[in-house]
ZADODO-944605 format. One line per field, with one value per atom (N, C-alpha, C): residue in one letter; chain; atom name; x, y, z. Coordinates in Angstrom, 2 decimals. Layout:
N
residuo: (a|...)
cadena: (A|...)
atomo: (CA|...)
X: (X|...)
Y: (Y|...)
Z: (Z|...)
END
This chain:
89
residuo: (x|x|x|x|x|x|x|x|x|x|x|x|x|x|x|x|x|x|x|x|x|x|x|x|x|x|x|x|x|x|x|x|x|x|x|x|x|x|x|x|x|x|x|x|x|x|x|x|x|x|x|x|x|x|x|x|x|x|x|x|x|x|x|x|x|x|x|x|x|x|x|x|x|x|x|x|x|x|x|x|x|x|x|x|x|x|x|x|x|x|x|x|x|x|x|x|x|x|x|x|x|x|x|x|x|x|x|x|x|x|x|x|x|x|x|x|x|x|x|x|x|x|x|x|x|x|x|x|x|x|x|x|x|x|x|x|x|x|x|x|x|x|x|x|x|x|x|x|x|x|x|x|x|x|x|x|x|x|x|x|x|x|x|x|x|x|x|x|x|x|x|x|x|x|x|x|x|x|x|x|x|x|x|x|x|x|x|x|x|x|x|x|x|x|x|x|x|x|x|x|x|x|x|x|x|x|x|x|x|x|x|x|x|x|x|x|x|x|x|x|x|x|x|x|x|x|x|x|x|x|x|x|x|x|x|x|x|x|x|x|x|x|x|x|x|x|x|x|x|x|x|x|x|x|x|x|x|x|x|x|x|x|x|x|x|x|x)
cadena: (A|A|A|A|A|A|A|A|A|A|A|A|A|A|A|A|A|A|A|A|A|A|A|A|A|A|A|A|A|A|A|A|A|A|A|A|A|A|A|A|A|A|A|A|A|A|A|A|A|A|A|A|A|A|A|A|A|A|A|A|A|A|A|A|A|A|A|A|A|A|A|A|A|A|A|A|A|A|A|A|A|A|A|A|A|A|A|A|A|A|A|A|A|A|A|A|A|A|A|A|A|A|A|A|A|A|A|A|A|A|A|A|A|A|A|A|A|A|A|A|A|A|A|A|A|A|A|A|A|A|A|A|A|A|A|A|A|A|A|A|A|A|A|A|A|A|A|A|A|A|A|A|A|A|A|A|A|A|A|A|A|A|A|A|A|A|A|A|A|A|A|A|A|A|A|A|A|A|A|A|A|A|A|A|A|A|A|A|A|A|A|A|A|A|A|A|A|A|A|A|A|A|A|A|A|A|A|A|A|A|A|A|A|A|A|A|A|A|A|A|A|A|A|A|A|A|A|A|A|A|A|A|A|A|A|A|A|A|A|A|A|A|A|A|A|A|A|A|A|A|A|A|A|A|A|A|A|A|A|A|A|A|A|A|A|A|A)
atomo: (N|CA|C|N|CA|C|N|CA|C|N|CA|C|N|CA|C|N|CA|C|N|CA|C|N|CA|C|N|CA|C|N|CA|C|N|CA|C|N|CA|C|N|CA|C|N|CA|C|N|CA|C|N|CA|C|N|CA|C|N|CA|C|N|CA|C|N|CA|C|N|CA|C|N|CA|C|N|CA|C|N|CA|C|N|CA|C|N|CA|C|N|CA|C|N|CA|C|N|CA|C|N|CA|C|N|CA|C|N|CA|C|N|CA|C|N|CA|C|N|CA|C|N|CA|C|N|CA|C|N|CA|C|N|CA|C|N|CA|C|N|CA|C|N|CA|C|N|CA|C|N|CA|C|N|CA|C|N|CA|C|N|CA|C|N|CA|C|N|CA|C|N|CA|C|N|CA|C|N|CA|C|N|CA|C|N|CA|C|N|CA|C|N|CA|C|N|CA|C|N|CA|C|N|CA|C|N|CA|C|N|CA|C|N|CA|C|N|CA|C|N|CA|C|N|CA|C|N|CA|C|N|CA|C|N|CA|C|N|CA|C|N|CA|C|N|CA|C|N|CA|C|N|CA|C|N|CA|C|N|CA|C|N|CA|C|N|CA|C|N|CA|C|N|CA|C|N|CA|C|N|CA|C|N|CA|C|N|CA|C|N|CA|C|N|CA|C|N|CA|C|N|CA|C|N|CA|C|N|CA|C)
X: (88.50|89.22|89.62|89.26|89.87|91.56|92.05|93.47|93.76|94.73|95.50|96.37|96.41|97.05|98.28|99.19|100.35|100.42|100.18|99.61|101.37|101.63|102.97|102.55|103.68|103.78|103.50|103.11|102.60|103.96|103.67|104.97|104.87|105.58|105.93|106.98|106.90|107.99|108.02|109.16|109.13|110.62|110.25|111.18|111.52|112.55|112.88|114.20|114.90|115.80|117.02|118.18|119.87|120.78|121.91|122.95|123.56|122.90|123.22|122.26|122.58|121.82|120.85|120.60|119.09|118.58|117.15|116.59|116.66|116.47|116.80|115.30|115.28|114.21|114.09|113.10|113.14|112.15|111.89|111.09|111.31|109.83|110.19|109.41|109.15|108.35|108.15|107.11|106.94|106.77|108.23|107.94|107.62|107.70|107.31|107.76|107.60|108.55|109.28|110.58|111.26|111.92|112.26|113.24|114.80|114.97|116.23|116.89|117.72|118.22|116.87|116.42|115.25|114.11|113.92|112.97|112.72|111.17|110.55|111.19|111.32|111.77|110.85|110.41|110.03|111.25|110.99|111.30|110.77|111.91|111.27|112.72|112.22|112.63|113.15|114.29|114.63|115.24|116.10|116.71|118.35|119.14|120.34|121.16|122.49|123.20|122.95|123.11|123.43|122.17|121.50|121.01|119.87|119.01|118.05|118.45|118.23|118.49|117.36|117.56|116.43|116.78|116.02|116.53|115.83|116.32|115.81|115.24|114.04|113.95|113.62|114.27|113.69|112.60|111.38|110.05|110.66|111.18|111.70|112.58|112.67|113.60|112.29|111.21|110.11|109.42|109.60|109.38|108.13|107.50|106.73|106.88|105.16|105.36|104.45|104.45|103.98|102.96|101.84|100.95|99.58|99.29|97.69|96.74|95.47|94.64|94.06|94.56|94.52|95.26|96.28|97.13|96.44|95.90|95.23|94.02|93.88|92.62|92.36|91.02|91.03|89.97|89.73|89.93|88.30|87.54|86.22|85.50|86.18|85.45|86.47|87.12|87.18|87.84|87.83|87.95|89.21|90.36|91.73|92.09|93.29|93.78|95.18|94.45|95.59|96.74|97.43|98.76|99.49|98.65|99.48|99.29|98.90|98.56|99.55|100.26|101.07|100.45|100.23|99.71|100.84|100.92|101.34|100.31|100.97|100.41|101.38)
Y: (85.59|86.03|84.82|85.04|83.68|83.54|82.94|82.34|82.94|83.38|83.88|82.83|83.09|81.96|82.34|81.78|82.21|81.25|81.62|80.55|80.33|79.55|78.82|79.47|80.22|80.43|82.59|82.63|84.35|84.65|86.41|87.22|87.66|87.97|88.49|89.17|90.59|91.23|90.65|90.43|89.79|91.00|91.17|92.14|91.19|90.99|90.25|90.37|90.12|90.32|89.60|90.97|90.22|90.45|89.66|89.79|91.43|92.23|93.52|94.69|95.86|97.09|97.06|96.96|97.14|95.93|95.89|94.72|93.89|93.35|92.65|92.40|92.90|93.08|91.99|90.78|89.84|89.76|90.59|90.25|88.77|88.31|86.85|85.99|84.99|83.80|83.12|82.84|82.04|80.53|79.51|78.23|76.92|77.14|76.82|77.17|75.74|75.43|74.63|74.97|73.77|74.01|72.93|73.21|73.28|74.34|75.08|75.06|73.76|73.31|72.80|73.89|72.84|74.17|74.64|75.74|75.82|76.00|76.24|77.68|77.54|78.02|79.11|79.67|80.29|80.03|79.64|79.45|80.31|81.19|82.47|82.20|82.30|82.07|83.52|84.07|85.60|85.45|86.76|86.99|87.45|86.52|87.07|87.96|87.94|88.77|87.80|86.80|85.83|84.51|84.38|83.30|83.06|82.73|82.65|81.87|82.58|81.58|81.23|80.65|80.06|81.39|81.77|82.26|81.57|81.47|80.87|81.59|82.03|83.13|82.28|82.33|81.36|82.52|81.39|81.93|83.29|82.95|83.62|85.08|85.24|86.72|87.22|86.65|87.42|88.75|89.80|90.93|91.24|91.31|91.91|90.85|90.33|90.43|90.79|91.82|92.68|91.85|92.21|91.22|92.53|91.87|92.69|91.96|92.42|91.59|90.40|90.53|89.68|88.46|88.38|87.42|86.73|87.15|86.18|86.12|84.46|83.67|83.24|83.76|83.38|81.88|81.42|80.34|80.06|79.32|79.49|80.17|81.26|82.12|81.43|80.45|80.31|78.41|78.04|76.44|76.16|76.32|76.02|75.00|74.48|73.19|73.18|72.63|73.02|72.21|71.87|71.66|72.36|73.53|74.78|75.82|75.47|76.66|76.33|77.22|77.19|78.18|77.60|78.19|78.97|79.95|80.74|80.87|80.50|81.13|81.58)
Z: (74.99|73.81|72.99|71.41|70.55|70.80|70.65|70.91|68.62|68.77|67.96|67.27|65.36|65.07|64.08|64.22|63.10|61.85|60.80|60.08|58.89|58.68|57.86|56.69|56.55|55.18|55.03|56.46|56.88|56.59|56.28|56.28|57.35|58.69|59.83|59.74|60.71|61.80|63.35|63.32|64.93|66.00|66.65|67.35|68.80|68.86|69.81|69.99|71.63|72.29|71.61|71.58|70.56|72.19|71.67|72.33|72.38|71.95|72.02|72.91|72.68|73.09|72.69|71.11|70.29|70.23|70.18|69.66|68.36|68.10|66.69|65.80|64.51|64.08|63.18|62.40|61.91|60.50|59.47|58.41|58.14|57.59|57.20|57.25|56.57|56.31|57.09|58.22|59.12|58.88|59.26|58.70|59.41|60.80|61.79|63.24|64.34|65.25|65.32|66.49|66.59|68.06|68.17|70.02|69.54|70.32|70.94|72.07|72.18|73.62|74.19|75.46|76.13|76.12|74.74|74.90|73.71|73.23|72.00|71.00|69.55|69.09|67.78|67.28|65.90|64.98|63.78|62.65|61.01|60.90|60.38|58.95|58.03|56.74|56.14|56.26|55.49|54.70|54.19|52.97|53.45|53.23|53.67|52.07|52.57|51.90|50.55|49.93|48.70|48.70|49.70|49.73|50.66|50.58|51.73|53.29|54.06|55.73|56.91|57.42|58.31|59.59|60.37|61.53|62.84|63.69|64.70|65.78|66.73|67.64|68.86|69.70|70.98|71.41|71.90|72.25|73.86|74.49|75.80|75.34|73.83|73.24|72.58|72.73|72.03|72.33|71.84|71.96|71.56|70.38|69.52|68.24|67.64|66.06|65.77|64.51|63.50|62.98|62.43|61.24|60.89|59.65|59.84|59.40|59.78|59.76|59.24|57.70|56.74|57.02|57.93|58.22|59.48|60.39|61.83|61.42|61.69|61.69|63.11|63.74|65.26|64.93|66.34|66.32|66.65|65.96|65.93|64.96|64.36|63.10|61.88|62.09|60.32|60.32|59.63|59.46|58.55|59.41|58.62|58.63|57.81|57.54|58.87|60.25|61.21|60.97|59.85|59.73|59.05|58.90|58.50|59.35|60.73|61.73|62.70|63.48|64.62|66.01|67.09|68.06|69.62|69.46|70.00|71.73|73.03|74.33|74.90)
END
């Protein structure tokens, strides 16, 4: 199977684990990674109440993210500029 790519700058849903009962749902601009204490992070760009905010999703609350086709480029069928690709295993 090609390895799956999240490409900077994609619109994503990401569903991933809150300090609560429900899951926490995340529309939003995928802007990269980053570390979170001692664990890889998603970096997802939304729309708050007044102002735009960064949100942070540690990879280990990852539930589900949303995309369609138009958004994944697998790896071998197309020739991207990989400093705008982020790789997800």
């Amino acid at each position: 199977m090609d390895m799956v790519e999240i490409k900077k700058g994609g619109k994503y849903k990401v569903i991933s684990n809150s300090g609560k009962d429900e899951p926490m749902e995340t529309d939003g601009e995928f802007v990269g990674y980053t570390i979170l204490g001692e664990e890889g992070a998603l970096v997802f760009k939304v729309s708050g109440e007044k102002k735009v905010l960064l949100r942070l999703i540690p990879v280990s609350n990852l539930i589900a993210i949303d995309f369609g086709e138009d958004e994944v480029v697998t790896q071998g069928k197309s020739k991207t500029n990989h400093d705008s690709v982020n790789y997800i295993s």
